[in-house]
C-alpha positions as CSV (number, residue, x, y, z in Angstrom):
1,X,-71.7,205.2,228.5
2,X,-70.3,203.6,231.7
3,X,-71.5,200.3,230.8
4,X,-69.7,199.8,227.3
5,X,-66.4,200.7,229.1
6,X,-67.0,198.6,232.0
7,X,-68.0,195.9,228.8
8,X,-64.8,196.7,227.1
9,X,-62.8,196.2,230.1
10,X,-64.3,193.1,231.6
11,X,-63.8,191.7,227.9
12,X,-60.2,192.6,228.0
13,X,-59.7,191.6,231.7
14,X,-61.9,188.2,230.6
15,X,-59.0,188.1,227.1
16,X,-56.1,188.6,229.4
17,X,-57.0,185.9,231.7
18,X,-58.1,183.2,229.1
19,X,-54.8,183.8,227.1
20,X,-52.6,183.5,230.4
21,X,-54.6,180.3,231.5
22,X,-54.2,179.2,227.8
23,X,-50.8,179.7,227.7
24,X,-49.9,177.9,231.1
25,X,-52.3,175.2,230.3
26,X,-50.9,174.6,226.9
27,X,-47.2,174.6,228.0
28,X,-47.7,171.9,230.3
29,X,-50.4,169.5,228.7
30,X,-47.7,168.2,225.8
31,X,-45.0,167.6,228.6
32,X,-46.9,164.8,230.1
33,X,-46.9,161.7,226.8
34,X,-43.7,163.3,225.8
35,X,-41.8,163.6,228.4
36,X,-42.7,160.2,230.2
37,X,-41.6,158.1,227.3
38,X,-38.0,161.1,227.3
39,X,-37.7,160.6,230.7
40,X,-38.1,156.7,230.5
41,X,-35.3,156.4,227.9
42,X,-33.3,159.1,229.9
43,X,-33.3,157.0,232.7
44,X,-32.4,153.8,230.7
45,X,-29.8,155.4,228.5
46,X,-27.9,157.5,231.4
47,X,-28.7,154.5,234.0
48,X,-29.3,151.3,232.6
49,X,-26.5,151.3,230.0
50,X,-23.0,151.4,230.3
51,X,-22.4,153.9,227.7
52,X,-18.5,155.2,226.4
53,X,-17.5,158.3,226.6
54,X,-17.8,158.3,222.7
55,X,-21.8,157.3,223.1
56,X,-22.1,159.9,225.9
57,X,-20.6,162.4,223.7
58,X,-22.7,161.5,220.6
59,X,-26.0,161.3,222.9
60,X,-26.1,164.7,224.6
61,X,-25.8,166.0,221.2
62,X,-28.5,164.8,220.2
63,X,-30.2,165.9,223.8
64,X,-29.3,169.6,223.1
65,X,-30.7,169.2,219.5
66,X,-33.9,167.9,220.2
67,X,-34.2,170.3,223.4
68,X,-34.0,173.4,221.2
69,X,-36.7,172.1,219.1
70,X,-38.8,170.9,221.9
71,X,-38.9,174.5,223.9
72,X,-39.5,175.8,220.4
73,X,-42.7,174.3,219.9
74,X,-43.9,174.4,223.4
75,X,-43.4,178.1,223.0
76,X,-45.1,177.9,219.7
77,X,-48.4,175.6,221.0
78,X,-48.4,178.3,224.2
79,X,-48.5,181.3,221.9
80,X,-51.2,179.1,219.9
81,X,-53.1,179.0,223.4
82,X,-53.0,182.4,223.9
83,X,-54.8,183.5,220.2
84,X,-57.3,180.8,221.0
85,X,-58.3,182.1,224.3
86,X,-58.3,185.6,222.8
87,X,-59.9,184.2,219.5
88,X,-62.5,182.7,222.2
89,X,-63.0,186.0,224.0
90,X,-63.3,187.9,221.1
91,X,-65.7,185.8,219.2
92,X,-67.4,183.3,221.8
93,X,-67.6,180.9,219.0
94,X,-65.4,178.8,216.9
95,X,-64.6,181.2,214.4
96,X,-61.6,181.8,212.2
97,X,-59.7,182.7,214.6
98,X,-60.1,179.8,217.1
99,X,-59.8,177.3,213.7
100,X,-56.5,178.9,213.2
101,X,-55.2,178.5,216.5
102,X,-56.4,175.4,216.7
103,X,-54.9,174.1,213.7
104,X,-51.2,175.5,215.1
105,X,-51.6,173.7,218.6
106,X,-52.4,170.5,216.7
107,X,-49.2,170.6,214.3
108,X,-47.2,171.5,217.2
109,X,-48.5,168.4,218.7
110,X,-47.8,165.9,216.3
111,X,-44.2,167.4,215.7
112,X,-43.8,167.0,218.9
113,X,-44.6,163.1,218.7
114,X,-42.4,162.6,215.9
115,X,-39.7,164.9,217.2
116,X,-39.8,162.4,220.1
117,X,-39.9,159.5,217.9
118,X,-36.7,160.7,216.0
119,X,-35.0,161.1,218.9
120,X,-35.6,157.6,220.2
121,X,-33.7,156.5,216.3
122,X,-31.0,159.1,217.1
123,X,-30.2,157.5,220.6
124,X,-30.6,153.9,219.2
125,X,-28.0,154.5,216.6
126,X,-25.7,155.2,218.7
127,X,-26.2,152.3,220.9
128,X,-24.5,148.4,220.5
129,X,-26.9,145.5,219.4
130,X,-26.8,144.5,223.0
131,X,-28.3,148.0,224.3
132,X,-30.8,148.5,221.4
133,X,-32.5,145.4,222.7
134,X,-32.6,147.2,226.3
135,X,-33.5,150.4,225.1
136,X,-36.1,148.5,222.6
137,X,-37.8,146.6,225.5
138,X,-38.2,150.1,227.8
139,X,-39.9,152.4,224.3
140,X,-42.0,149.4,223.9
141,X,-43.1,149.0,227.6
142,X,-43.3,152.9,228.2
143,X,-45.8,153.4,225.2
144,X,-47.7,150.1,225.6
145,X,-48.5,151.2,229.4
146,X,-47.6,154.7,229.3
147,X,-50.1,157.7,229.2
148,X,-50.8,157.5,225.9
């Protein structure tokens, strides 16, 4: 009788741990791609370009639009983490479970990517000719060389 409760709690210590690992992992592996090629055209918009206040205006708009989405799904692929680690601890196979969780974390990963890619258009339209072709060069250079 001991053993199946020191069984059942080593399984649920085992879950616990998976999931938080899971979860921590998973919040911080999308950061990296995205956030290089965000920070790179950050850095060129806010540095490189002499924007008006108008642009400035019309730019951290869009920031605090895409930012909402983009803790949204991090919070989304880190919940996804956590039913795959428990899906994993439960099962110790690549059941349903796992499939589904799976499935989540990679939708959350490609919107993601296209969130990011959208917001590279928004920022673009509001920029002159003359700072397109700026911003143009560093998207091109960042995801040519970047970590991707």
């Amino acid at each position: 009788m001991m053993t199946v409760w020191r069984t059942a709690l080593l399984t649920v210590l085992l879950a616990f741990a998976a999931a938080y690992a899971g979860a921590r992992l998973g919040a911080e592996a999308p950061r990296k791609p995205a956030r290089a090629l965000r920070e790179s055209i950050y850095e060129t918009v806010h540095q490189q370009l002499q924007l008006t206040t108008a642009q400035q205006a019309a730019i951290r708009r869009i920031d605090d639009h895409y930012e909402h989405m983009r803790n949204a799904r991090r919070a989304d692929i880190g919940s996804a983490d956590g039913d795959l680690a428990q899906a994993l601890a439960n099962e110790m196979a690549l059941g349903t479970a796992a499939q589904r969780a799976l499935v989540r974390i990679q939708g959350s990963l490609g919107d993601m990517q296209r969130d990011s890619v959208l917001y590279v258009l928004d920022v673009r339209a509001v920029l002159t000719p003359e700072q397109q072709m700026v911003l143009d060069r560093k998207v091109f250079d960042t995801l040519a060389h970047g970590p991707l």
